[in-house]
Biotite code that builds the C-alpha atoms (Angstrom):
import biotite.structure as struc

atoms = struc.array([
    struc.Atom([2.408, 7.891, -16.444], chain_id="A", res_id=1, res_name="UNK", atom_name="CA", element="C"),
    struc.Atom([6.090, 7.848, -17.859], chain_id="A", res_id=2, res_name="UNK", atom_name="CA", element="C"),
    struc.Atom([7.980, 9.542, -15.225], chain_id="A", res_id=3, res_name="UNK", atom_name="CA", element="C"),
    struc.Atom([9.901, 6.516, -12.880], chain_id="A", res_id=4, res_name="UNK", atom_name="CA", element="C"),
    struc.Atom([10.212, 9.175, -9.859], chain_id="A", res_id=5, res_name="UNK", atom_name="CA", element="C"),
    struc.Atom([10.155, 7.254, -6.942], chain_id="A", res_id=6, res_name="UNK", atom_name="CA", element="C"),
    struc.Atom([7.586, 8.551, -4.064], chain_id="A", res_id=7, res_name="UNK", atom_name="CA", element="C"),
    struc.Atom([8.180, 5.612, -1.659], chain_id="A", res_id=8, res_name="UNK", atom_name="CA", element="C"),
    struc.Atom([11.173, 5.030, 0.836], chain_id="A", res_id=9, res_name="UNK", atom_name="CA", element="C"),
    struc.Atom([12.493, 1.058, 1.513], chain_id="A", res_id=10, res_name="UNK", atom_name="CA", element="C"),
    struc.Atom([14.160, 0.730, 4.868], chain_id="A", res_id=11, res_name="UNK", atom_name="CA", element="C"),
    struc.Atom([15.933, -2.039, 6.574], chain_id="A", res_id=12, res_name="UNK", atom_name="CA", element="C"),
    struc.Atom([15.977, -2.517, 10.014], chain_id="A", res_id=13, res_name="UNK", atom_name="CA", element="C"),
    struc.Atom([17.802, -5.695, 11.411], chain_id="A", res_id=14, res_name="UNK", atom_name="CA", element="C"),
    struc.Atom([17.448, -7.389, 7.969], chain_id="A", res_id=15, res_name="UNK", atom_name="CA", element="C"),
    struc.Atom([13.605, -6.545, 8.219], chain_id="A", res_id=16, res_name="UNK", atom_name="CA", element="C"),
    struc.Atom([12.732, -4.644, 5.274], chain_id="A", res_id=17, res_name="UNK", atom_name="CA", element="C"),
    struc.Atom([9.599, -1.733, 4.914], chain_id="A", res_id=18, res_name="UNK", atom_name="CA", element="C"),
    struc.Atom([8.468, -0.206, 2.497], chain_id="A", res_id=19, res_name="UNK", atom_name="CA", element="C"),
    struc.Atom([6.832, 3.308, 3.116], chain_id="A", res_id=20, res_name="UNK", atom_name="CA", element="C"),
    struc.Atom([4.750, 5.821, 0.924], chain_id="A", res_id=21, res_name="UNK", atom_name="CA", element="C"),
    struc.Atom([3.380, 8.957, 2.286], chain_id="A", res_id=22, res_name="UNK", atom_name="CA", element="C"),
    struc.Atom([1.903, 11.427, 0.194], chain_id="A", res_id=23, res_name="UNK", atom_name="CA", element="C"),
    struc.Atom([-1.015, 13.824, 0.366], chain_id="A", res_id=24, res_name="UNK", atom_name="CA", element="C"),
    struc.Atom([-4.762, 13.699, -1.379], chain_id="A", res_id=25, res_name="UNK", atom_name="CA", element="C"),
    struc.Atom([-7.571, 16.235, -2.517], chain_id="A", res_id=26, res_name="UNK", atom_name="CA", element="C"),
    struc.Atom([-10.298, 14.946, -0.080], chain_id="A", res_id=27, res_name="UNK", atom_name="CA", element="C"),
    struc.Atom([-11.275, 14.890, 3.187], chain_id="A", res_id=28, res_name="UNK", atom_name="CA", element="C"),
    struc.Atom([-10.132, 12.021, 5.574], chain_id="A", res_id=29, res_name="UNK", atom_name="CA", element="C"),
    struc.Atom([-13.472, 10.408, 5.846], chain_id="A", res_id=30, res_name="UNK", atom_name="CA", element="C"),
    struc.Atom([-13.752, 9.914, 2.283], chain_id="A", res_id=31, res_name="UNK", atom_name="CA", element="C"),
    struc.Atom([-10.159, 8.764, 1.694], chain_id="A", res_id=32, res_name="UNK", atom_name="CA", element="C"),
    struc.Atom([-10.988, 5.839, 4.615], chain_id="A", res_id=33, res_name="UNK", atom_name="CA", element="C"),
    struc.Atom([-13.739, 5.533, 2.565], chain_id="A", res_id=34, res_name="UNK", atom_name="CA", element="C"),
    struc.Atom([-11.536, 4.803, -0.591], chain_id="A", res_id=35, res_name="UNK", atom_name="CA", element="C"),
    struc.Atom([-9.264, 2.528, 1.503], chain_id="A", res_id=36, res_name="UNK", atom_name="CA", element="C"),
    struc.Atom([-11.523, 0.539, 3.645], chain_id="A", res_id=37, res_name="UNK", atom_name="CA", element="C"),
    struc.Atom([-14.824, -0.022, 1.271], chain_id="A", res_id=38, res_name="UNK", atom_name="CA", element="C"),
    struc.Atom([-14.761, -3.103, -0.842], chain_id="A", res_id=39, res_name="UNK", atom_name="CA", element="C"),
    struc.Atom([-16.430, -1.203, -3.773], chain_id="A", res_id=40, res_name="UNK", atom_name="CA", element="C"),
    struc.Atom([-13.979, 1.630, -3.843], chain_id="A", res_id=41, res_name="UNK", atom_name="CA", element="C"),
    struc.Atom([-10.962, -0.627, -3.093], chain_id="A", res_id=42, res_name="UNK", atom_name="CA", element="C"),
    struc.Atom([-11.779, -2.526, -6.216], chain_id="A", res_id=43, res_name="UNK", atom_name="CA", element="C"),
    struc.Atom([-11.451, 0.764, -8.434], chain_id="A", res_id=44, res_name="UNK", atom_name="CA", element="C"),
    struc.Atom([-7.704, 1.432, -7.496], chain_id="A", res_id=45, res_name="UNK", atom_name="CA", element="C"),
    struc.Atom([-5.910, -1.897, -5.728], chain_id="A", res_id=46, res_name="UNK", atom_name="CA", element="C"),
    struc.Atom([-8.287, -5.463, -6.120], chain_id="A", res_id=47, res_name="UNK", atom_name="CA", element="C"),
    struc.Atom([-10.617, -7.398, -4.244], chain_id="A", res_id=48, res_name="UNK", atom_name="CA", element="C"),
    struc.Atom([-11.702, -7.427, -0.691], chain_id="A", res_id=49, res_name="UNK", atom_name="CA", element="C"),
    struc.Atom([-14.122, -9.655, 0.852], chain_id="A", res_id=50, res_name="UNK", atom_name="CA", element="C"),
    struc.Atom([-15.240, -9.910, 4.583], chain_id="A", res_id=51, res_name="UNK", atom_name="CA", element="C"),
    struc.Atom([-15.911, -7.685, 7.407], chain_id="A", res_id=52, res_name="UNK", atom_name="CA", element="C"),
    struc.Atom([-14.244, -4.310, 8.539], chain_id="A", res_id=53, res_name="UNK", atom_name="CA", element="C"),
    struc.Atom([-13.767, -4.970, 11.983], chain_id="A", res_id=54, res_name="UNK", atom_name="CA", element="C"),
    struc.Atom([-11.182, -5.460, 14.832], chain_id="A", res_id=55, res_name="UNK", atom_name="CA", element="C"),
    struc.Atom([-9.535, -8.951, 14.400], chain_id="A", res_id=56, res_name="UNK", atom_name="CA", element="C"),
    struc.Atom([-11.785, -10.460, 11.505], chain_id="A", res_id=57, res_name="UNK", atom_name="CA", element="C"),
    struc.Atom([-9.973, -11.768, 8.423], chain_id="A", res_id=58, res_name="UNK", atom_name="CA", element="C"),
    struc.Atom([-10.321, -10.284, 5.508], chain_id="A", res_id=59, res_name="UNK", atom_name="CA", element="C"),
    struc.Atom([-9.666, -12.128, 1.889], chain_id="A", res_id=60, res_name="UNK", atom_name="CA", element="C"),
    struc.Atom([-7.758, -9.192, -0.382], chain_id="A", res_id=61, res_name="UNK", atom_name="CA", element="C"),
    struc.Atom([-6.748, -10.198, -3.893], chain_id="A", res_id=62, res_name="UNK", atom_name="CA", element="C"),
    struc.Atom([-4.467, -7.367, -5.568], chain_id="A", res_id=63, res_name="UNK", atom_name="CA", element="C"),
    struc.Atom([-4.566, -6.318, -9.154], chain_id="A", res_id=64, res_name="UNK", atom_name="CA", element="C"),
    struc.Atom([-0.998, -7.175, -8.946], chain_id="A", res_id=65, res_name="UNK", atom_name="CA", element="C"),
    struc.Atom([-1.212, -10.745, -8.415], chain_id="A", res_id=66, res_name="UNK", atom_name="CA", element="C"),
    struc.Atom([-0.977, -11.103, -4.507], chain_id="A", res_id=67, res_name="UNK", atom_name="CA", element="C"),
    struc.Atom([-3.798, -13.216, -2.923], chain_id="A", res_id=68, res_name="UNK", atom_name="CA", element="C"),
    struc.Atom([-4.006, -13.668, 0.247], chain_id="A", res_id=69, res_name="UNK", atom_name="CA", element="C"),
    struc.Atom([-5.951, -13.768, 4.125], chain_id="A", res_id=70, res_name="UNK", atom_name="CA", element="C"),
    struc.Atom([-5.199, -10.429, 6.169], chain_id="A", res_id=71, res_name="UNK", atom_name="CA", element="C"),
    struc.Atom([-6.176, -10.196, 9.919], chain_id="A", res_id=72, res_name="UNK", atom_name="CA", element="C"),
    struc.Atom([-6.939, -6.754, 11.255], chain_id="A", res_id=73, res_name="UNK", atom_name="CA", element="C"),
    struc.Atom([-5.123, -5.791, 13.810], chain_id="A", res_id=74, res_name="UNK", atom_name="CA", element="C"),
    struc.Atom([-6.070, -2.509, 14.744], chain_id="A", res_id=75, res_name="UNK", atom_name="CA", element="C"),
    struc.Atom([-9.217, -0.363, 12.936], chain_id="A", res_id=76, res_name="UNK", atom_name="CA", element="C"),
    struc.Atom([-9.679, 2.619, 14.025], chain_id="A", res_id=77, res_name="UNK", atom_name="CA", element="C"),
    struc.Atom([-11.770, 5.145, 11.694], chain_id="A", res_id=78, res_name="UNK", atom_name="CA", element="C"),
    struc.Atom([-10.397, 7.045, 9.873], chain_id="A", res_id=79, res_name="UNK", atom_name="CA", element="C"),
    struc.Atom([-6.968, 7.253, 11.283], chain_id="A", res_id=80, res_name="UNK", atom_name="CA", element="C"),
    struc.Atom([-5.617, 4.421, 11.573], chain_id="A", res_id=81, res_name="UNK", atom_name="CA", element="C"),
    struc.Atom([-5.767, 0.693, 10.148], chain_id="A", res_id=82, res_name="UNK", atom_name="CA", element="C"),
    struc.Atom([-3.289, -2.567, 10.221], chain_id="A", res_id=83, res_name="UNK", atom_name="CA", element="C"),
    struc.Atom([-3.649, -5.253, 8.749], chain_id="A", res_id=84, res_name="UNK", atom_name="CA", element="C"),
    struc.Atom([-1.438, -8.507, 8.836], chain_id="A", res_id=85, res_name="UNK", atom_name="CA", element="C"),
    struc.Atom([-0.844, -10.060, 5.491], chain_id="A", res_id=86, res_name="UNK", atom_name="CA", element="C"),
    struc.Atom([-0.663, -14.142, 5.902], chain_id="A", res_id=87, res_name="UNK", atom_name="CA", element="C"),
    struc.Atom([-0.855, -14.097, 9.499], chain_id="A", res_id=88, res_name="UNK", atom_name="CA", element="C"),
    struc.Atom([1.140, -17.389, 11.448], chain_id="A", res_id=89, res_name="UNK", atom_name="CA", element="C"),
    struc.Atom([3.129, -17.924, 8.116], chain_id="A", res_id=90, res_name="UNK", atom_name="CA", element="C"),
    struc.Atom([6.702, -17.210, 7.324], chain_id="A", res_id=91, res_name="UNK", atom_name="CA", element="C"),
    struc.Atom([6.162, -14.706, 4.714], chain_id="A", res_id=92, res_name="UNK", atom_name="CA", element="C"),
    struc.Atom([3.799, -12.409, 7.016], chain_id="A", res_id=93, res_name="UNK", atom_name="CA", element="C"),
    struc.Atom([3.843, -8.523, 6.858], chain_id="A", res_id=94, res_name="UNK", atom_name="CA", element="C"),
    struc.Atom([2.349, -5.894, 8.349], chain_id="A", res_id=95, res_name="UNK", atom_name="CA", element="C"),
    struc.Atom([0.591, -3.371, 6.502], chain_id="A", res_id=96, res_name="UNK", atom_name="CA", element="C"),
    struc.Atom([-0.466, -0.137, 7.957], chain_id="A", res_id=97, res_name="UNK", atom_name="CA", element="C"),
    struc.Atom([-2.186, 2.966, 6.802], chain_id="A", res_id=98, res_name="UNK", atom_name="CA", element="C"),
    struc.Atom([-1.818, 6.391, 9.071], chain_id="A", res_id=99, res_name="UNK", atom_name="CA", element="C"),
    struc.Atom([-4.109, 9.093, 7.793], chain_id="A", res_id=100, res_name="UNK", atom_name="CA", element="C"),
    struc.Atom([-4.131, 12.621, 8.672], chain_id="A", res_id=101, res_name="UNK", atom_name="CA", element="C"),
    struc.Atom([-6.442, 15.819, 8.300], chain_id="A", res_id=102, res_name="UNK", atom_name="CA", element="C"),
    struc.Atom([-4.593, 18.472, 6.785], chain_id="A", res_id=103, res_name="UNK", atom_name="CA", element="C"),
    struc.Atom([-7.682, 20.735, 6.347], chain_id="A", res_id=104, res_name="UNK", atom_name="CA", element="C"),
    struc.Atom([-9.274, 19.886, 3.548], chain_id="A", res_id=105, res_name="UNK", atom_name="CA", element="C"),
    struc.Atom([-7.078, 17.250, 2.608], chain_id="A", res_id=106, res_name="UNK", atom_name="CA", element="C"),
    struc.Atom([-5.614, 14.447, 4.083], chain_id="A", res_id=107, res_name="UNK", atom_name="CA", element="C"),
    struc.Atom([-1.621, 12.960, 4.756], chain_id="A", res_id=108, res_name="UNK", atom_name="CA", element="C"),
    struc.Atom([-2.073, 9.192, 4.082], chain_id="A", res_id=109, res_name="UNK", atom_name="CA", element="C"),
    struc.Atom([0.996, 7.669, 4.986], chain_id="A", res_id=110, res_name="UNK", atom_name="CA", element="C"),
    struc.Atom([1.039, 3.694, 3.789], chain_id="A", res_id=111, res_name="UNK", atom_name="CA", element="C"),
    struc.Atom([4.213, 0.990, 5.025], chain_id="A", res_id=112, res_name="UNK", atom_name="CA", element="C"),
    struc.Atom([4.358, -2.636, 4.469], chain_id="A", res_id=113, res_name="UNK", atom_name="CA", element="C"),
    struc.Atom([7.300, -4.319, 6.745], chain_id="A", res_id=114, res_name="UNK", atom_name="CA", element="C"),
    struc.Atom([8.551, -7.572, 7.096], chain_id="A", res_id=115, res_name="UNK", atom_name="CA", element="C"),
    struc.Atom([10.295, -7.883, 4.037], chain_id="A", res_id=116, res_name="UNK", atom_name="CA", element="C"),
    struc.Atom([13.788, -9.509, 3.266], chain_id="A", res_id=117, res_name="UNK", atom_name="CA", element="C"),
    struc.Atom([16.206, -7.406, 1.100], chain_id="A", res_id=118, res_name="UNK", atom_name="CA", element="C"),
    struc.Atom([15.806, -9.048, -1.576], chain_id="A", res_id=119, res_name="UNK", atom_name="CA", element="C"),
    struc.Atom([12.105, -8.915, -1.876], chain_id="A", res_id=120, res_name="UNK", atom_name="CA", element="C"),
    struc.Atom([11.910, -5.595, -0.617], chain_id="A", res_id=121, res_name="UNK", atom_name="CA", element="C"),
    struc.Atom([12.344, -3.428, -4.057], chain_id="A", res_id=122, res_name="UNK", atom_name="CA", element="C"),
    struc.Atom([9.348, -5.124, -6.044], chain_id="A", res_id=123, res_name="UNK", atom_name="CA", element="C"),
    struc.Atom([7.523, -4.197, -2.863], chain_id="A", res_id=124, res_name="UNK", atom_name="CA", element="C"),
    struc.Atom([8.365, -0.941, -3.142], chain_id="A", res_id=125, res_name="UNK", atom_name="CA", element="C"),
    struc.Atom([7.539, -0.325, -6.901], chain_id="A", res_id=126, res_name="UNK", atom_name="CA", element="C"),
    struc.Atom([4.178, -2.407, -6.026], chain_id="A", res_id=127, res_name="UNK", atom_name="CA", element="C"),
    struc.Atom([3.053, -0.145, -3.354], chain_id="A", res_id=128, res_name="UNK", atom_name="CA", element="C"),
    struc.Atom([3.960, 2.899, -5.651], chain_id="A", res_id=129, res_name="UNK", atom_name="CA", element="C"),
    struc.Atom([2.005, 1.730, -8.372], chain_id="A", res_id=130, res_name="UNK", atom_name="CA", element="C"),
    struc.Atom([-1.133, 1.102, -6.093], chain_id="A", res_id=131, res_name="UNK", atom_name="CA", element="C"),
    struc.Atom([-1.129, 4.458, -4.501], chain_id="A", res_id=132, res_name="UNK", atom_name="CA", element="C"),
    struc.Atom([-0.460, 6.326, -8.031], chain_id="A", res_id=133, res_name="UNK", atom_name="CA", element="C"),
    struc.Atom([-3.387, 4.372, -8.977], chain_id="A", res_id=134, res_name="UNK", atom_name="CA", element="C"),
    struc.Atom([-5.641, 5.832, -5.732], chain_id="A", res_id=135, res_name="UNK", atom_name="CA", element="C"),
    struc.Atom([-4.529, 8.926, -6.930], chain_id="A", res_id=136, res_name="UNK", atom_name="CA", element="C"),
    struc.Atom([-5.897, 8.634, -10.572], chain_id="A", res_id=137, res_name="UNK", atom_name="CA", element="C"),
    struc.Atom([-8.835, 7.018, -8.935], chain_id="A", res_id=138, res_name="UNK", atom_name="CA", element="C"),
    struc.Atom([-9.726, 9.669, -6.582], chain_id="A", res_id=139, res_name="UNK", atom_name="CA", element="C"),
    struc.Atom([-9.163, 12.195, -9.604], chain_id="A", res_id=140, res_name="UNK", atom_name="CA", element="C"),
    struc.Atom([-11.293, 10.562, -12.014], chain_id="A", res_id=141, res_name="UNK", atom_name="CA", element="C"),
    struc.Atom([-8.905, 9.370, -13.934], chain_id="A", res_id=142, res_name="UNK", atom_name="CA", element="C"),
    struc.Atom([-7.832, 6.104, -15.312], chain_id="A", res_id=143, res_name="UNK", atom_name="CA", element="C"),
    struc.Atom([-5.616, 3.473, -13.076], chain_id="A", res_id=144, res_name="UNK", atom_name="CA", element="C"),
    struc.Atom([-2.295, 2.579, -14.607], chain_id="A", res_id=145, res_name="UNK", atom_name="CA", element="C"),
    struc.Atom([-2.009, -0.977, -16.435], chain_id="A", res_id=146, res_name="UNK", atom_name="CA", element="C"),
    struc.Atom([-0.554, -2.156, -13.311], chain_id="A", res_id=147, res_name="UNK", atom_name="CA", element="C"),
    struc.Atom([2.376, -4.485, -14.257], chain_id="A", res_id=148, res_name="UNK", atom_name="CA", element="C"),
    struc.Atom([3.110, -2.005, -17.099], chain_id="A", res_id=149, res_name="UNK", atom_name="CA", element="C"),
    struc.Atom([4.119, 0.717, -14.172], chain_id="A", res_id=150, res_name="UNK", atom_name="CA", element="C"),
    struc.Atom([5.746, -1.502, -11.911], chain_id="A", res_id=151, res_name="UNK", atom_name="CA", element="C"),
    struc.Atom([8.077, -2.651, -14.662], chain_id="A", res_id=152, res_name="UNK", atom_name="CA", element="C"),
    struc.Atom([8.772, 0.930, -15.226], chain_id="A", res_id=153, res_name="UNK", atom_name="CA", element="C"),
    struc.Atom([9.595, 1.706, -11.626], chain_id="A", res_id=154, res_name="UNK", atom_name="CA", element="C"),
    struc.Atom([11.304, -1.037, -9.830], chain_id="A", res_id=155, res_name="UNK", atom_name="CA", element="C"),
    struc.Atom([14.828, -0.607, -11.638], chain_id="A", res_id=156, res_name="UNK", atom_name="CA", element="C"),
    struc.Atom([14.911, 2.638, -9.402], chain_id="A", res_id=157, res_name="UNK", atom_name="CA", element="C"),
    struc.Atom([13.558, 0.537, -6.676], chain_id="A", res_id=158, res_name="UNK", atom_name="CA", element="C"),
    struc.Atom([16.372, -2.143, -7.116], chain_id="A", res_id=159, res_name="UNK", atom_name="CA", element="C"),
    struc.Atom([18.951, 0.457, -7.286], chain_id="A", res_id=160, res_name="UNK", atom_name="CA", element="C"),
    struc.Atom([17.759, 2.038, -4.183], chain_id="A", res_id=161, res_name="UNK", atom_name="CA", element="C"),
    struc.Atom([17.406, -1.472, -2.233], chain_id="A", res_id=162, res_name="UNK", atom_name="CA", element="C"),
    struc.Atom([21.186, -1.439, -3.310], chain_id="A", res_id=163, res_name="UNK", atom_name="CA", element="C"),
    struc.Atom([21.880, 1.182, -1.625], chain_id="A", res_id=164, res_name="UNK", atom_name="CA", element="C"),
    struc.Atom([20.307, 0.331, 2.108], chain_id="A", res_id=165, res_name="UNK", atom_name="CA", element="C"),
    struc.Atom([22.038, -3.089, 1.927], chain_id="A", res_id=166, res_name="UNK", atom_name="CA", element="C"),
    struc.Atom([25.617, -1.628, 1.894], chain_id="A", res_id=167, res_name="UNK", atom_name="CA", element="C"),
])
C-alpha cells in the first residue's frame, strides 16, 4: 500500500496522549473478536500472544513491530468490548481498548491506545495504523504490509499531525 492517508486520530488530553482508529470490516462481530482475541489469528495480522483470555489474567503480546511486553485485562467482554493494560504498575503503561459494533453484517471496530506523551504519541499513531491496515489485508486474504516499511511511510503525516494538537 502506497497511499500515506491517515485513518487514525491522536488526541491530547492534559498532556495524555491517545491514539484512536475506527474503521469498519466485512465480517460479522463474532468473527472479528475472533480475529482480535485468538492467539492463532492474532499472529496473522499484529504478533504473538500467549496466556489466557480472561478477566484480569496477564497476557504476554509481542508485536510484529517490535513492542514486547505483559498486558493485564481489564475488562473482556465478548465480542464488544476488551481492555487491556500494556505494562501495568510501570511508568510507561497504556491502555488499550477495542469497542466493536454490529453494523449488520459487518462490524464498527473502533481501536485507542492512551497514555502517551506528545512526543511518543505520532509513532503510536502510524503503529496502530499499520496494524489495523494489516487486519484488514488479513481478513481479506490478502498479504500484511512489511510492517516497518508502512510505518516509515506513514508517520511523517503522523508527526505533522502530533504538531498540530500540541499548539
Amino acid at each position: 500500500m502506497n497511499d500515506t492517508a491517515l485513518t487514525g486520530e491522536l488526541l491530547l488530553d492534559d498532556g495524555v496522549g491517545t491514539v484512536r482508529l475506527d474503521d469498519v470490516y466485512g465480517t460479522r462481530i463474532d468473527d472479528l473478536w475472533d480475529a482480535i482475541t485468538s492467539p492463532a489469528r492474532v499472529g496473522r495480522w499484529l504478533g504473538t500472544v500467549t496466556g489466557e483470555l480472561r478477566l484480569g489474567a496477564t497476557l504476554q503480546l509481542s508485536f510484529v513491530s517490535g513492542w514486547d511486553g505483559p498486558a493485564r485485562i481489564e475488562v473482556c467482554e465478548a465480542p464488544r468490548h476488551l481492555v487491556l493494560v500494556a505494562n501495568p504498575g510501570q511508568a510507561d503503561e497504556t491502555r488499550m481498548t477495542a469497542e466493536l459494533t454490529a453494523e449488520g453484517a459487518r462490524t464498527r471496530l473502533v481501536i485507542e491506545e492512551s497514555g502517551f506523551t506528545i512526543d511518543a504519541l505520532p509513532f503510536h499513531g502510524s503503529g496502530w495504523q499499520t496494524h489495523v491496515e494489516d487486519l484488514r489485508s488479513y481478513l481479506e486474504g490478502r498479504a500484511t504490509s512489511h510492517w516497518e516499511t508502512r510505518w516509515k511511510e506513514l508517520t511523517p503525516a503522523y508527526l505533522e499531525l502530533a504538531e498540530r494538537i500540541a499548539r
